[in-house]
Structure formats: C-alpha cells, structure tokens
ChimeraX commands (.cxc) that place a marker at each C-alpha (Angstrom):
marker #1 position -44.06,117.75,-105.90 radius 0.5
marker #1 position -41.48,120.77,-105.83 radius 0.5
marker #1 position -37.99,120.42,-107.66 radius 0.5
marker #1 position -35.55,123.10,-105.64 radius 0.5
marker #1 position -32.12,123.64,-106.74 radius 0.5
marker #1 position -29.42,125.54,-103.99 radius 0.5
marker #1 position -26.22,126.64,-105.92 radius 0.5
marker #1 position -23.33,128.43,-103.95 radius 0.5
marker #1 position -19.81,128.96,-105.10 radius 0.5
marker #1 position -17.62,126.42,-102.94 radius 0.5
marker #1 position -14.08,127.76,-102.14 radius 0.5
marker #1 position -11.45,128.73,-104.84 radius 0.5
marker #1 position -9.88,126.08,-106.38 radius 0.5
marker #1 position -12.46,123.41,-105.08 radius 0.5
marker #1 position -11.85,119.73,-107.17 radius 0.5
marker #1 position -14.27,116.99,-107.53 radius 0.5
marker #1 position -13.03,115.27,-104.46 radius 0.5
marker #1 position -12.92,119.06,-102.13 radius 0.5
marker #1 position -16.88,119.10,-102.71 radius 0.5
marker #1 position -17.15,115.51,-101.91 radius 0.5
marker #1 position -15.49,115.92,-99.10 radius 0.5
marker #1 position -17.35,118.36,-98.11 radius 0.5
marker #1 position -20.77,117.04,-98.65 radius 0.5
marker #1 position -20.12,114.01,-96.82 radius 0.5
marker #1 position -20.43,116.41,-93.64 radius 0.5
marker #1 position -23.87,117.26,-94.26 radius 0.5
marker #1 position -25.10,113.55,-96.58 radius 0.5
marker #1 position -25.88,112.34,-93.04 radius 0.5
marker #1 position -28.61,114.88,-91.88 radius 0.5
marker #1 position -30.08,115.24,-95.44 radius 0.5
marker #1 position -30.44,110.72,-95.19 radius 0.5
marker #1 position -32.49,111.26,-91.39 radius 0.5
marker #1 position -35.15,114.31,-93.29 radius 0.5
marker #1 position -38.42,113.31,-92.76 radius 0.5
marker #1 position -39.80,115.29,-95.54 radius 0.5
marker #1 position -37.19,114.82,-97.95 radius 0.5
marker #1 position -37.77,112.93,-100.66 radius 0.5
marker #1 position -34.67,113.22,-102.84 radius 0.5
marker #1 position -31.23,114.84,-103.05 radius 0.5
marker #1 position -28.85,115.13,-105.55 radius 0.5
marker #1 position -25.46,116.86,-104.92 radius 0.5
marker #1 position -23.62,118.35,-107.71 radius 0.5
marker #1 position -20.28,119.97,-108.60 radius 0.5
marker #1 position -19.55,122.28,-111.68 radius 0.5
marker #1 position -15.42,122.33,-112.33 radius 0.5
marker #1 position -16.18,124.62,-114.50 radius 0.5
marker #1 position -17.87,127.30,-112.59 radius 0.5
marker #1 position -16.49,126.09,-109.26 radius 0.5
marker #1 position -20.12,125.60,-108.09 radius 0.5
marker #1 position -21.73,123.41,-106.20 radius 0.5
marker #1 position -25.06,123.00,-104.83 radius 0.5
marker #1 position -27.93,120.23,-104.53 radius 0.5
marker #1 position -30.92,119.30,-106.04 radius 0.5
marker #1 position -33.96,118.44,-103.64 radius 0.5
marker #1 position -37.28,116.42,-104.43 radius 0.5
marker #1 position -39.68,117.66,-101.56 radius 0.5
marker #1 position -43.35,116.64,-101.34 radius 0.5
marker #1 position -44.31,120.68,-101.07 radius 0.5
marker #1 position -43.22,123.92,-101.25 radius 0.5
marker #1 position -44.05,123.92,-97.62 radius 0.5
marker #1 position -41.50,121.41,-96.67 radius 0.5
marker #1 position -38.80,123.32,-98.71 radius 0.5
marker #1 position -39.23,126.18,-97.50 radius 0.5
marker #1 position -39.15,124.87,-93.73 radius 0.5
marker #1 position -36.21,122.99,-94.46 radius 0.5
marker #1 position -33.99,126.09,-95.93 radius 0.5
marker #1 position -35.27,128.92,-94.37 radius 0.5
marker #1 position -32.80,131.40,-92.56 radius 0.5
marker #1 position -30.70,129.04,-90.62 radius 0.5
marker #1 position -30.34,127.25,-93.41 radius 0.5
marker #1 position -29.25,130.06,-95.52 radius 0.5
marker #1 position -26.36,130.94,-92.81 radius 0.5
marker #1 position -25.30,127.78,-92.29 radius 0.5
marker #1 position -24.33,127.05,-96.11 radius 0.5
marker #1 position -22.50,130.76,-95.96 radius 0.5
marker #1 position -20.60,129.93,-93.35 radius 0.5
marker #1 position -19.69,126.44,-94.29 radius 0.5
marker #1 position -18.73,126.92,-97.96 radius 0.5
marker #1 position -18.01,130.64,-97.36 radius 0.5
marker #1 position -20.79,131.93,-99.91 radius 0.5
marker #1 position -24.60,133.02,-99.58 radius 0.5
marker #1 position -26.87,130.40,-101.43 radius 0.5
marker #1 position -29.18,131.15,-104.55 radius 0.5
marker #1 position -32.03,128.92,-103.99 radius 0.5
marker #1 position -35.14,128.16,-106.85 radius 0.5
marker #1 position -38.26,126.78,-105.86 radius 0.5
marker #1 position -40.21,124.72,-108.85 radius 0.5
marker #1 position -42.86,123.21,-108.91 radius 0.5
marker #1 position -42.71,119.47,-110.69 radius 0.5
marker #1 position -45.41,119.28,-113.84 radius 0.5
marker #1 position -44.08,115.95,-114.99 radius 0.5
marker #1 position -42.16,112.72,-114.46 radius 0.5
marker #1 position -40.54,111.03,-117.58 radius 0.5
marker #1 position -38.84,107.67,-117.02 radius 0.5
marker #1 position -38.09,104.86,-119.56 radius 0.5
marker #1 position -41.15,103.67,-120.51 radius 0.5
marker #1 position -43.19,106.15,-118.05 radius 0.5
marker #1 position -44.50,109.52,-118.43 radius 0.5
marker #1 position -46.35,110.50,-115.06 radius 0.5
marker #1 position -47.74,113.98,-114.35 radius 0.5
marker #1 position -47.71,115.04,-111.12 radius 0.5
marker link #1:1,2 radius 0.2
marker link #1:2,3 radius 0.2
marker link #1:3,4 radius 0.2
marker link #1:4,5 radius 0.2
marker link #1:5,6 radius 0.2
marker link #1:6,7 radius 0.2
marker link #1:7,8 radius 0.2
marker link #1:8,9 radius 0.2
marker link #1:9,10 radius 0.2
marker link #1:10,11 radius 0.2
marker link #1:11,12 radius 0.2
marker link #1:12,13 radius 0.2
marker link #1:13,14 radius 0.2
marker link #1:14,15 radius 0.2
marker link #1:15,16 radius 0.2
marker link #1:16,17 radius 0.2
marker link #1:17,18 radius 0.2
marker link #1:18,19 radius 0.2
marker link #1:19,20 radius 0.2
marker link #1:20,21 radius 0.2
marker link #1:21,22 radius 0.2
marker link #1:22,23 radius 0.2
marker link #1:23,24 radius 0.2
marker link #1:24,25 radius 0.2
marker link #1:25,26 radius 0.2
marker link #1:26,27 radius 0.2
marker link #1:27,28 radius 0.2
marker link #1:28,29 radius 0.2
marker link #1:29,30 radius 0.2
marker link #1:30,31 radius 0.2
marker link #1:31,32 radius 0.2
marker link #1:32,33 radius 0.2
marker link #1:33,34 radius 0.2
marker link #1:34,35 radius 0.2
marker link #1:35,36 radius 0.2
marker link #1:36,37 radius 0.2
marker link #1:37,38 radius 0.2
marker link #1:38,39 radius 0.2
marker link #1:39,40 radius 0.2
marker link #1:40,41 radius 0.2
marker link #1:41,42 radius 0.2
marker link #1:42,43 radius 0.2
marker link #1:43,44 radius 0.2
marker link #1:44,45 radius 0.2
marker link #1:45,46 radius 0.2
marker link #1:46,47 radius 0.2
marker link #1:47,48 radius 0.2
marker link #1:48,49 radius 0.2
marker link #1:49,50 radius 0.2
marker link #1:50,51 radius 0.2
marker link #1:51,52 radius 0.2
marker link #1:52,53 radius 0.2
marker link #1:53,54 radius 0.2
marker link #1:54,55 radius 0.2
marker link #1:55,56 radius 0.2
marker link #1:56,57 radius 0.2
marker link #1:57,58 radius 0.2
marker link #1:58,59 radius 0.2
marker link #1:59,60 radius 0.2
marker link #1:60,61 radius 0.2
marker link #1:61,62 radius 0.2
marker link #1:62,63 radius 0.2
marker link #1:63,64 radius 0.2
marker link #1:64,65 radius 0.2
marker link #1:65,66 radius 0.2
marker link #1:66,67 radius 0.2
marker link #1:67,68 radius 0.2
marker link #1:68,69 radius 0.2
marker link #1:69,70 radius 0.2
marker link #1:70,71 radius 0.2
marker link #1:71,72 radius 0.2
marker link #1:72,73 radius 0.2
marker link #1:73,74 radius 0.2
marker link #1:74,75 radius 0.2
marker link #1:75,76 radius 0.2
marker link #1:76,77 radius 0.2
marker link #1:77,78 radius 0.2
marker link #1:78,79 radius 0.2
marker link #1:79,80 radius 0.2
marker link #1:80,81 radius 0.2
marker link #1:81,82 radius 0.2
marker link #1:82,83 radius 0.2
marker link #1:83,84 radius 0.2
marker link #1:84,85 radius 0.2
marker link #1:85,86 radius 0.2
marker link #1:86,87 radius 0.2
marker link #1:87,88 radius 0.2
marker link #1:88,89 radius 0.2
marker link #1:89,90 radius 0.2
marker link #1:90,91 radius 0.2
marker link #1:91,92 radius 0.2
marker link #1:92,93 radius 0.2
marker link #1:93,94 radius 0.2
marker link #1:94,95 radius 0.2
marker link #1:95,96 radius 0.2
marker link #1:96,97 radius 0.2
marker link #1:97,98 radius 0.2
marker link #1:98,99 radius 0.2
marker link #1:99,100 radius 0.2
marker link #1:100,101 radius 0.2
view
C-alpha cells in the first residue's frame, strides 16, 4: 500500500470554509477513482496550506493518477505548483489491530 501526501499553498487568506469550498469541486472525481482507495483532504490555517492525503494500492496507481496533468491542473486551480511524497505503508495500527502491510 502507498501513503502519498500533495500539499500546495491555497490562495491568500484562504479560511476553513474557502478550502472546502474548493474541494467540493474536485470530491466528486476523487469518489468515481477506480484505484483509489482513500482520500483525506486537509487544511492548515496556520500555514494557509492545503493538500490531500491518498491511500493507493501502488506506487503505480499514484503515480498514474498525479502525473503531469495532474500537477497543472492543481497550479492552475489553487494558483500554486504541488509538492507531492510518495510512501510506502509498513504498518496499519487500529484499536485493537496492528496489521503490517
């Protein structure tokens, strides 16, 4: 299993409900992926980031998913180039569960 997470800075002064906003544009495609097996989205007030966190069965899959087109689409939608980490999963603890994968 791979764990990737996409950051990107979403536009100055961006609140809780901007990013949601924004991510409900894009929840709809992410809920048809075929190869997709989790995603998180996530906001930092802080920072002013925002980004998601995907579950994919392989590296393959995530790398097919957000490859170039991908890349340019979330620059020109939230107006900044995204810094994406690929990782693979080692382990899965849950209450009461500790899987490896």
């Amino acid at each position: 299993m791979i764990v990737e997470i996409v950051l990107f800075n979403l536009p100055n002064g961006a609140t809780r409900e901007t990013a949601m906003a924004l991510y409900e544009k894009t929840a709809a495609r992410w809920a048809d992926n075929p190869d997709l097996i989790a995603r998180y989205y996530y906001f930092d007030p802080e920072t002013g980031e925002g980004g998601g966190v995907y579950l994919w069965p392989d590296r393959a899959a995530a790398q097919r998913w957000h490859g170039p087109d991908y890349r340019k689409m979330i620059a020109e939608f939230y107006g900044s180039a995204p810094r994406i980490r690929i990782l693979d999963a080692l382990m899965r603890v849950a209450p009461g569960a500790i899987q490896q994968l």
